[in-house]
C-alpha atoms as an extended CHARMM CRD file, in Angstrom:
* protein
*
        97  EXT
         1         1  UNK       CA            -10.5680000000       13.1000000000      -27.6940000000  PROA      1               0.0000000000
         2         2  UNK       CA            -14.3870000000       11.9850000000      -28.3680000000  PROA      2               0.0000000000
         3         3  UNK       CA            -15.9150000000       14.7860000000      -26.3350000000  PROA      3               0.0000000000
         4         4  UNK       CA            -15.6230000000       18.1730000000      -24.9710000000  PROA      4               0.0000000000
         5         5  UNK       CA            -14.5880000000       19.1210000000      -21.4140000000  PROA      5               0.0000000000
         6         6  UNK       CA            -14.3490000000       16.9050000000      -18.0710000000  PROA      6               0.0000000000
         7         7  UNK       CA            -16.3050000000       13.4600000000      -19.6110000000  PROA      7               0.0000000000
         8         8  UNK       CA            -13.4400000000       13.4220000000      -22.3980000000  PROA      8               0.0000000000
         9         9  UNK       CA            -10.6710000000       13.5440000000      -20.0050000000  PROA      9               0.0000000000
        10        10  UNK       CA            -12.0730000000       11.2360000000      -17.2950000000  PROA      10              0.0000000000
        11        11  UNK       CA            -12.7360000000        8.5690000000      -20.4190000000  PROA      11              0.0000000000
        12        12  UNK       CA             -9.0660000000        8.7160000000      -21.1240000000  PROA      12              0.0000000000
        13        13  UNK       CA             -8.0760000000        8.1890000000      -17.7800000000  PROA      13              0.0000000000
        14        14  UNK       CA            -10.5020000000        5.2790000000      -17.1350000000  PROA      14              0.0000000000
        15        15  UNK       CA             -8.7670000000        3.3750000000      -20.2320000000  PROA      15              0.0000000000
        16        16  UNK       CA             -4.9450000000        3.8900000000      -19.1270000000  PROA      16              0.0000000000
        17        17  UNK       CA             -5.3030000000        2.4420000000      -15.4140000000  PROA      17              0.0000000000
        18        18  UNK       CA             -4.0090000000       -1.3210000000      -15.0940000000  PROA      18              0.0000000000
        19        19  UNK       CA             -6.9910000000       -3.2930000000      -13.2420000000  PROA      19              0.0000000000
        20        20  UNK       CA             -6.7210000000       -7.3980000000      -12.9290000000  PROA      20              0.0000000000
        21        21  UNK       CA             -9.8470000000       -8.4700000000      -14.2420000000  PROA      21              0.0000000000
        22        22  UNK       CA            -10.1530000000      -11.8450000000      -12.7620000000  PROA      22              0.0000000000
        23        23  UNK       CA            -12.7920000000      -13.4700000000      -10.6340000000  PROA      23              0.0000000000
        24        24  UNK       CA            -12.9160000000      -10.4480000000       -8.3970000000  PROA      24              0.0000000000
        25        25  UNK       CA            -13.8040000000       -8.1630000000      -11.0060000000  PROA      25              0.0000000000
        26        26  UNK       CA            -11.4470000000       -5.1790000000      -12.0520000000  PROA      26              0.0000000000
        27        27  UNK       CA             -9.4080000000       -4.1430000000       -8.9010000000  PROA      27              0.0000000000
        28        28  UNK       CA             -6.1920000000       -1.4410000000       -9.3680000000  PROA      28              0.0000000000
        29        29  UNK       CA             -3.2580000000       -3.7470000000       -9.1510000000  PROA      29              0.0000000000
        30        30  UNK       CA             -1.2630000000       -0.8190000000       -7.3280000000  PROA      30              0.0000000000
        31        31  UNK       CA             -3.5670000000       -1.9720000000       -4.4370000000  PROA      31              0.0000000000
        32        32  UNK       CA             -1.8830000000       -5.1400000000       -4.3800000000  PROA      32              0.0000000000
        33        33  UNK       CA              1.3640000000       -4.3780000000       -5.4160000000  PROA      33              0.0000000000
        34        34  UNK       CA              1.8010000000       -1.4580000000       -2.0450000000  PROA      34              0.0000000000
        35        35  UNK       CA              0.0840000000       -4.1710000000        0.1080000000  PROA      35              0.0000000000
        36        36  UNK       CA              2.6010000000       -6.4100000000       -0.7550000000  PROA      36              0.0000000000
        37        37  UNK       CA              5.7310000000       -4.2390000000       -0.5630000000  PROA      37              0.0000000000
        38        38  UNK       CA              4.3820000000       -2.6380000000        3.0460000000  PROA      38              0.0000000000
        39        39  UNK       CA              3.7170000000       -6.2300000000        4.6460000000  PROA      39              0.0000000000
        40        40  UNK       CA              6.8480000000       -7.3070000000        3.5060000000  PROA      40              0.0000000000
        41        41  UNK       CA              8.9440000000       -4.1160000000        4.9240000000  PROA      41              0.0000000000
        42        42  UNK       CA              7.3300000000       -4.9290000000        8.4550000000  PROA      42              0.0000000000
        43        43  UNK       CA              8.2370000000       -8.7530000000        8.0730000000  PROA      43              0.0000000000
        44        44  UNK       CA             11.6500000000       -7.6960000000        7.2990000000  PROA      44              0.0000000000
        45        45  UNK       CA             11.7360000000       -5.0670000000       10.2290000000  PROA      45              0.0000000000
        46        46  UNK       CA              9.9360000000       -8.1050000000       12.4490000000  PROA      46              0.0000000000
        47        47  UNK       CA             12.4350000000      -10.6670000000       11.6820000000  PROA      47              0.0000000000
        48        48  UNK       CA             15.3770000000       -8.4770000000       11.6840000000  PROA      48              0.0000000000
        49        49  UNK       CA             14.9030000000       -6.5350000000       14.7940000000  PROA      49              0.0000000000
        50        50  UNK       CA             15.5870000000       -3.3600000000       13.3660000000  PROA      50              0.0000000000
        51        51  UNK       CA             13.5630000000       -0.9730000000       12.1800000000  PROA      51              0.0000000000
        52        52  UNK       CA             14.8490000000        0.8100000000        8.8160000000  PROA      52              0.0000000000
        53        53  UNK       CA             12.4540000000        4.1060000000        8.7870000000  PROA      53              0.0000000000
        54        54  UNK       CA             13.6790000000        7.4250000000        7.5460000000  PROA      54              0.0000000000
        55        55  UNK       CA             15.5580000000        9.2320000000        9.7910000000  PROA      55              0.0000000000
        56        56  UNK       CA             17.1500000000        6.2670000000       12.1120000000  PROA      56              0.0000000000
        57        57  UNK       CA             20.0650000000        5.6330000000       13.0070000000  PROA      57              0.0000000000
        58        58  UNK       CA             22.8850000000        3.9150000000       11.2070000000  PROA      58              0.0000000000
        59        59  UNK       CA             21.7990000000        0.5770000000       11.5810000000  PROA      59              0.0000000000
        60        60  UNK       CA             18.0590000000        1.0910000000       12.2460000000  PROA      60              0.0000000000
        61        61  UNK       CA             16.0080000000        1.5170000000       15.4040000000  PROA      61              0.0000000000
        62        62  UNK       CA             17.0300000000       -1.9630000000       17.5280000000  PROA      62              0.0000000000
        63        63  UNK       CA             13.6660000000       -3.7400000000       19.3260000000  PROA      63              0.0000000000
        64        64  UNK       CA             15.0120000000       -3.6160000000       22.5490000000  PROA      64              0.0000000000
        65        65  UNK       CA             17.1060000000       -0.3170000000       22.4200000000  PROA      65              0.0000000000
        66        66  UNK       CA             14.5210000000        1.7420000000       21.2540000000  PROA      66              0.0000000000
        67        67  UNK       CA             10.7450000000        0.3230000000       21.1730000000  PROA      67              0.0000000000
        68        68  UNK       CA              8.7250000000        3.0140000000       20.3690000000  PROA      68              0.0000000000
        69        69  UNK       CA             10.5320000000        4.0010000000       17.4370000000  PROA      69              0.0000000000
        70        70  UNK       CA             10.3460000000        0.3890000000       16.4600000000  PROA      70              0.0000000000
        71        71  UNK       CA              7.6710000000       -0.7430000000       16.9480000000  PROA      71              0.0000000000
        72        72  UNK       CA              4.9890000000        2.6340000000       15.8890000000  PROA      72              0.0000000000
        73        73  UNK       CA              6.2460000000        2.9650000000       12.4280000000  PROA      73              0.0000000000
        74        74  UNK       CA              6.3490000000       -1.0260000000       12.1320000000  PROA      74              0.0000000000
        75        75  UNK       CA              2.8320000000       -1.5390000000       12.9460000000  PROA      75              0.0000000000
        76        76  UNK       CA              1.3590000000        1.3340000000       10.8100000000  PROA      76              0.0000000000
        77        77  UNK       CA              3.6110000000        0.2120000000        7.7620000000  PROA      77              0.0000000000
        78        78  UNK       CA              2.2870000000       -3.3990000000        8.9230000000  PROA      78              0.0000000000
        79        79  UNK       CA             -1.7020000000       -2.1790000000        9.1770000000  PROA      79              0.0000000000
        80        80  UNK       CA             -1.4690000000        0.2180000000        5.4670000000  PROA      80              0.0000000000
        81        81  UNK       CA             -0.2000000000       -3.2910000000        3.6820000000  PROA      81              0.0000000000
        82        82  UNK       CA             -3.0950000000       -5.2510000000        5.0060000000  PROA      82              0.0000000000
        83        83  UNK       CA             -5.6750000000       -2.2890000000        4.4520000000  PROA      83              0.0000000000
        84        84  UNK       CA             -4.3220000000       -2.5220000000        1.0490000000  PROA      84              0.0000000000
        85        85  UNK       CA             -4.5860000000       -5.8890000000        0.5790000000  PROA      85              0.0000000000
        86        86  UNK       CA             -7.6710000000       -5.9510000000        1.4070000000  PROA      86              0.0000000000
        87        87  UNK       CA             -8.9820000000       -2.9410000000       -0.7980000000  PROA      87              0.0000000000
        88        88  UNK       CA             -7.4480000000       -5.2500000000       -3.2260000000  PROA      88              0.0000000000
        89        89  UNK       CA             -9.7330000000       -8.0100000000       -2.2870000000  PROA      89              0.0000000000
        90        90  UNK       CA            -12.7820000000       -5.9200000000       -2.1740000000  PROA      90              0.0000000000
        91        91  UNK       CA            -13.6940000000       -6.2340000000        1.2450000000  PROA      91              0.0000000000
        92        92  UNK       CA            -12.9690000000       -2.7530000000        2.5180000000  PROA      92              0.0000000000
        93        93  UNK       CA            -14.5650000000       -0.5220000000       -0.3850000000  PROA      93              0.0000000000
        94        94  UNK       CA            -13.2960000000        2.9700000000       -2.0940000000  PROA      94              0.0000000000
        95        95  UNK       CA            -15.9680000000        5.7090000000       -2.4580000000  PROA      95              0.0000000000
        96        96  UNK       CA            -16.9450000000        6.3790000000       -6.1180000000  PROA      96              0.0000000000
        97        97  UNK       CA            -15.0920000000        9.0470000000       -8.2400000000  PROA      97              0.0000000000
């Protein structure tokens, strides 16, 4: 480590994180990566008709069985993976560390 204390350890943190340096500047790639995977579990869920959340039913919550259990978790999953997506982006910004 270069220094003492709190500085040293928050300079070896700031080299280990994975950023995507491209025209946007650096932006965490987790960011991306969550937005992704949550947008793509509430397609799935959306196309399917059932909702796959923890604690359903065998089978998953069915759109027209159950709609409040299908349709709550669907568009919170659904709202995270564009909030991420567009923390990704840079348009919704992350207070300073």
């Amino acid at each position: 480590m270069v220094g003492h204390g709190r500085e040293a350890f928050a300079c070896e943190l700031g080299r280990d994180v994975i950023t995507w340096g491209g025209i946007q500047g650096s932006r965490p790639v987790p960011f991306l990566l969550l937005g992704i995977v949550a947008i793509g579990w509430a397609g799935f869920s959306l196309i399917s008709g059932k909702g796959y959340y923890k604690g359903c039913p065998p089978g998953g919550y069915d759109r027209a069985e159950h709609p409040f259990y299908f349709w709550v978790p669907t568009m919170i999953i659904l709202g995270i993976g564009v909030c991420m997506i567009l923390i990704f982006m840079g348009v919704i910004r992350l207070p300073s560390r």
